[in-house]
C-alpha positions as CSV (number, residue, x, y, z in Angstrom):
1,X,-16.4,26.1,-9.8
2,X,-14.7,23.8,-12.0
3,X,-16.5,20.8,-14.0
4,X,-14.9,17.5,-14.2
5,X,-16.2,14.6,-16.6
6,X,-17.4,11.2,-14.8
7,X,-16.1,9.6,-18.2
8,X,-12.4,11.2,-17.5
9,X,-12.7,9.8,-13.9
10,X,-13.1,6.3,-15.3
11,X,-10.5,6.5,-18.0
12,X,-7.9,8.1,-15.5
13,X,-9.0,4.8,-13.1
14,X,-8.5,2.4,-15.7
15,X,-5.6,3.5,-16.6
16,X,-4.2,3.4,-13.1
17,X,-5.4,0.2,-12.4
18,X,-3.4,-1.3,-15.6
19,X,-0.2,0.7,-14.9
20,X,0.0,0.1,-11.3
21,X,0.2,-3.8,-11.5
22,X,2.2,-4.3,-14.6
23,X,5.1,-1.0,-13.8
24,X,6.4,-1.3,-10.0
25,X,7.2,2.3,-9.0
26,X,10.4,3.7,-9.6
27,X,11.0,4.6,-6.1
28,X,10.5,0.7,-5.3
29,X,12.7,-0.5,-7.9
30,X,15.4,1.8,-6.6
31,X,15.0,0.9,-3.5
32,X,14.7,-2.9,-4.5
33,X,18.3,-2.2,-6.3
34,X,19.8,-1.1,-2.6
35,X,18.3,-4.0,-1.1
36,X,20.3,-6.0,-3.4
37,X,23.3,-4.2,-2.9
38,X,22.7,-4.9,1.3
39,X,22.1,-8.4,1.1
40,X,24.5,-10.8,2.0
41,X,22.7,-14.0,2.0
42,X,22.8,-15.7,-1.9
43,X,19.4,-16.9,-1.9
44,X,17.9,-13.4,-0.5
45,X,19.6,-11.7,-3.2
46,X,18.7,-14.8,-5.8
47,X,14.8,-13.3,-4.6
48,X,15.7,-9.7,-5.1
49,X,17.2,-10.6,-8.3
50,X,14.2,-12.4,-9.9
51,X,12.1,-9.4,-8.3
52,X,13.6,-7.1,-10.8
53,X,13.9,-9.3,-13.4
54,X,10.3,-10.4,-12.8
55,X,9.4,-5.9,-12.7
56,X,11.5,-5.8,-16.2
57,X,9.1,-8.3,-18.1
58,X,5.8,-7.4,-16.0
59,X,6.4,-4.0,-17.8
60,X,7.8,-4.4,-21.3
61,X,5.2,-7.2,-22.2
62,X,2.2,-4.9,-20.1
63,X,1.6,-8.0,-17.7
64,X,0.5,-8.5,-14.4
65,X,3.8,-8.2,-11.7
66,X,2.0,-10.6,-9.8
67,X,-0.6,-13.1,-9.9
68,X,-2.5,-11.3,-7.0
69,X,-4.2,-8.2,-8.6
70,X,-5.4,-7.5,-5.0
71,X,-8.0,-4.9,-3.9
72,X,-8.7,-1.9,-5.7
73,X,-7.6,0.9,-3.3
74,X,-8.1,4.6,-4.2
75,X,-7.3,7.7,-2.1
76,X,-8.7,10.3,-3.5
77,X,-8.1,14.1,-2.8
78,X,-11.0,16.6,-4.1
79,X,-11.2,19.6,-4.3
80,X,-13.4,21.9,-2.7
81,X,-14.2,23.5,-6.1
82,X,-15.0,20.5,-8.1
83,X,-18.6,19.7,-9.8
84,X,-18.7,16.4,-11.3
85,X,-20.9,16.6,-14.4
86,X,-22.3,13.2,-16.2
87,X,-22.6,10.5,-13.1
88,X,-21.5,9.8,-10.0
89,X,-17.9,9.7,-8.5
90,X,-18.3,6.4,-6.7
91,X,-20.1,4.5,-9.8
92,X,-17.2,6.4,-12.5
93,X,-14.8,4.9,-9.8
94,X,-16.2,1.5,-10.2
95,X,-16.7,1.4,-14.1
96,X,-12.5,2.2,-14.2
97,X,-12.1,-0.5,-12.2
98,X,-14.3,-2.7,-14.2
99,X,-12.6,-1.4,-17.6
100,X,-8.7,-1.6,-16.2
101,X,-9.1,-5.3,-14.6
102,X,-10.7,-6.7,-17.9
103,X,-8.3,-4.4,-20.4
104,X,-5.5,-5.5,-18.5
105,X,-6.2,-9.0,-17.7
106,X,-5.8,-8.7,-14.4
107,X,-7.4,-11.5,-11.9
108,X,-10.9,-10.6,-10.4
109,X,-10.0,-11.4,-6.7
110,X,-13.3,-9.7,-4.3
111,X,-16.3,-11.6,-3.5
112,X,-19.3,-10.3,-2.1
113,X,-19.2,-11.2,1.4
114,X,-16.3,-12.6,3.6
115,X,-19.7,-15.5,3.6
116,X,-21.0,-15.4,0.7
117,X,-17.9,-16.0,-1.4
118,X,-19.2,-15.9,-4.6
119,X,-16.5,-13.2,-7.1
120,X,-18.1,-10.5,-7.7
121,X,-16.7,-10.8,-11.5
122,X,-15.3,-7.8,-11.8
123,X,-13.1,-6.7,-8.9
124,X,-15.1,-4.4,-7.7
125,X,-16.1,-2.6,-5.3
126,X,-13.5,-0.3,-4.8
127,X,-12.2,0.5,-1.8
128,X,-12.3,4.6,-1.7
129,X,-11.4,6.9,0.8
130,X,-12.2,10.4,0.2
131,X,-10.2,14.0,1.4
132,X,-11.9,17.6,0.6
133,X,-8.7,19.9,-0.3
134,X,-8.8,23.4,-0.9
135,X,-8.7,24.4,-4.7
136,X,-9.9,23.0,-7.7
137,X,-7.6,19.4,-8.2
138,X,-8.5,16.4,-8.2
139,X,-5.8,13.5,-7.2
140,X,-6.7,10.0,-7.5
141,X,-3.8,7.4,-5.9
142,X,-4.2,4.0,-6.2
143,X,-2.8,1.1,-3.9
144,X,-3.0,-2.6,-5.4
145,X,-3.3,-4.6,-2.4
146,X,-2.8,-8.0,-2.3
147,X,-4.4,-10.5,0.4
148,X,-1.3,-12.2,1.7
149,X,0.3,-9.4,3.0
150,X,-2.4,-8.0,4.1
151,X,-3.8,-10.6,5.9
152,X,-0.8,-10.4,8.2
153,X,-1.4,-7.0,9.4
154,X,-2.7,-6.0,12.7
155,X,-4.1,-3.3,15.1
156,X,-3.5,-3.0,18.9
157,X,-5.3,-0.7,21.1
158,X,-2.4,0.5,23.4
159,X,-2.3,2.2,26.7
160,X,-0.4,5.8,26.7
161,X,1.7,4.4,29.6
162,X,3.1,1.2,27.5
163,X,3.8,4.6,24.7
164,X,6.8,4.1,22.1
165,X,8.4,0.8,23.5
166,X,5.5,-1.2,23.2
167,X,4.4,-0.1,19.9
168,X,7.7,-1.0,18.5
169,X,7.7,-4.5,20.2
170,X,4.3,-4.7,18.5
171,X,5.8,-4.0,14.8
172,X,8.1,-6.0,15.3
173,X,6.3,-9.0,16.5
174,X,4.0,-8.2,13.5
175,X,6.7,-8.8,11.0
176,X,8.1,-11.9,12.7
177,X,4.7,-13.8,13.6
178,X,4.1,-12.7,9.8
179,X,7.8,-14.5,8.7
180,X,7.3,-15.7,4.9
181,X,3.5,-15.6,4.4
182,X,3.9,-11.5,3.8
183,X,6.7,-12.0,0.9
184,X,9.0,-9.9,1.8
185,X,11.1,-8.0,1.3
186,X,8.0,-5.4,2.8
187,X,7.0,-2.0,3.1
188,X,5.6,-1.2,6.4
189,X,2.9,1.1,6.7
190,X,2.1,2.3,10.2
191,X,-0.7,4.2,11.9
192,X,-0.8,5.7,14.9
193,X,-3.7,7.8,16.3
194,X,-7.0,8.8,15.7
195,X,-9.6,6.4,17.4
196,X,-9.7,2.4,16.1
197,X,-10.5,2.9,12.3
198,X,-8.0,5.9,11.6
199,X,-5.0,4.1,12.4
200,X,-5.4,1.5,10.7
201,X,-6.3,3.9,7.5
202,X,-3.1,5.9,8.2
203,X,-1.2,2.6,7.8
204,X,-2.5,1.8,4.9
205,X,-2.2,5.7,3.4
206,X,1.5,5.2,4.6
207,X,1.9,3.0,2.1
208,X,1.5,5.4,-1.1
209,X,4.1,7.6,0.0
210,X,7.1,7.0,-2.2
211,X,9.3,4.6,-1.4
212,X,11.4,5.2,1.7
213,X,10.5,9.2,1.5
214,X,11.2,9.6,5.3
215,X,7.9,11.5,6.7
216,X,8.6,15.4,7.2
217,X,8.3,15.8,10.7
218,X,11.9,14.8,11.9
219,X,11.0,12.4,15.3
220,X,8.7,10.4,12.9
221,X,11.4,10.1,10.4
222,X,13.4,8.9,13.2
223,X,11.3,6.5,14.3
224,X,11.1,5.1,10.9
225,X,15.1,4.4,10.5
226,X,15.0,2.8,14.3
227,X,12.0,0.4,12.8
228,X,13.3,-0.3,9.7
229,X,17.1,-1.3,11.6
230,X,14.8,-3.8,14.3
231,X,12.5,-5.2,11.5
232,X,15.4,-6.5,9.6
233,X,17.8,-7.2,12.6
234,X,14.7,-10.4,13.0
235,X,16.6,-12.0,9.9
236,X,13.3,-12.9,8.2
237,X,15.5,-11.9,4.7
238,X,13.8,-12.2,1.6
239,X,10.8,-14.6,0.7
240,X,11.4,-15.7,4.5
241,X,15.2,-17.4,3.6
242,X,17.2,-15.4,5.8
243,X,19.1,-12.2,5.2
244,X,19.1,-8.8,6.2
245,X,16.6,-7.6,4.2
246,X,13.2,-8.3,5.3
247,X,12.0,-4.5,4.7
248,X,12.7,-1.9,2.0
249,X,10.8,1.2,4.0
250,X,9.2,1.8,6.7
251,X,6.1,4.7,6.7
252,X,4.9,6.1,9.5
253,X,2.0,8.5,9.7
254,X,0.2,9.7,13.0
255,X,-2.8,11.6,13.9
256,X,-4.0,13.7,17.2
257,X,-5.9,11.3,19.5
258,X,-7.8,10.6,23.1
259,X,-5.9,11.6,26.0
260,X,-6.7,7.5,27.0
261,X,-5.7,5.7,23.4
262,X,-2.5,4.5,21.6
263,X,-3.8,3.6,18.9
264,X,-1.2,1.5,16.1
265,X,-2.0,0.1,12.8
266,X,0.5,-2.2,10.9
267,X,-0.2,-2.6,7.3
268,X,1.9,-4.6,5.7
269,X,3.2,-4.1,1.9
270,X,4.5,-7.2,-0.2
271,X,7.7,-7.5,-2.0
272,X,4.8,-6.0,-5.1
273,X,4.4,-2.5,-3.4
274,X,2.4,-1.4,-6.4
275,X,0.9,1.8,-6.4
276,X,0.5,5.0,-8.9
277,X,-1.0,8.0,-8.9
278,X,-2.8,11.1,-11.5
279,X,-4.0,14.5,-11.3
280,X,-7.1,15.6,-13.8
């Protein structure tokens, strides 16, 4: 049984929380750099442009990419051979996110109740999802998630006899009713499967992958290119001014489910798809 430190827990978060909203990913920046090279209209590729100019200062100066330091969104992997010594996961979780938001200067955005909207000072709670793995690791990813984008996701409860046609008429009608208000250019995350709650934490899961990665198993990667080639056939283009690139990636990632459900999840990413990732 290996012993892992509470304190290392909450050092390893606020570091994460700091690097993952001041240095984009540098799978997003390459893929930021295609985009660019794809985009025909001048004012999407004035947007893409300032994006990377915009990533460039955000991390030689340390700052915030973008104003919206989001939710504080951790998947974390554990292994079955891990002891925590000195505290509690969950609190040590909490503590780094305390410690990175007021280190880095980033905006306190949560407030306790979707009613009672008074910030809760401190951006916490985190939002933690937790996966046993076999071994002794311990793999903390985090996902900054800002409210605009996510605000323009959705969830539909299909039938298995609308199956593959309808879903994609759904993720696409999720990007276009979204237009400008999810800043893209976007990452798609999608869920499928699972009963109501899993797909919509597969979508948002999908979104850590690196950027554009195409998932493993081959039909899902397929599925992916056909998305990504409809989402930006709409002509959204970047910051909602027209141009071919309304999406950098799409992610999908799917899950056994009922013999009755269709389950699909879209989580939407914004043009900041800031996420990063350590192993203790």
């Amino acid at each position: 049984m290996r012993e892992v430190r509470v304190e290392d827990v909450t050092e390893t978060v606020c570091g994460l929380c700091i690097e993952a909203n001041t240095r984009l990913p540098e799978g997003h920046l390459r893929a930021l750099r295609e985009g660019l090279e794809r985009e025909e209209s001048p004012l999407g590729r004035e947007v893409i442009e300032r994006l990377l100019e915009n990533a460039e200062v955000a991390r030689e100066e340390c700052i915030a990419f973008c104003q919206d330091t989001g939710y504080a969104v951790f998947f974390v992997e554990v292994g079955t051979e891990v002891r925590f010594v000195g505290g509690e996961l969950a609190e040590a979780i909490d503590e780094g996110v305390r410690r990175g938001y007021e280190e880095g200067y980033l905006r306190k955005s949560i407030v306790r109740s979707p009613i009672e909207r008074t910030n809760t000072g401190d951006n916490t709670p985190a939002i933690v999802y937790y996966d046993l793995v076999p071994g002794d690791g311990l793999k903390l990813t985090m996902l900054v998630k800002g409210a605009g984008c996510d605000n323009m996701s959705a969830l539909r409860m299909l039938t298995p006899a609308e199956g593959l046609p309808e879903m994609k008429k759904f993720i696409v009608e999720t990007i276009e009713r979204a237009g400008p208000n999810a800043s893209p250019p976007l990452t798609v995350g999608v869920g499928m499967g699972g009963p109501f709650e899993k797909a919509a934490q597969l979508a948002k899961k999908a979104l850590t992958r690196p950027s554009g990665e195409p998932n493993p198993d081959p039909e899902l990667a397929t599925l992916e290119e056909e998305l990504l080639a409809e989402i930006n056939a709409t002509g959204i283009g970047p910051a909602g001014y027209g141009g071919r690139v309304t999406a950098l990636a799409v992610h999908v990632e799917s899950f056994p489910t009922h013999i009755a459900a269709f389950p699909v999840a879209v989580n939407l990413d914004c043009h900041s798809h800031r996420t990063a990732s350590a192993e203790l």
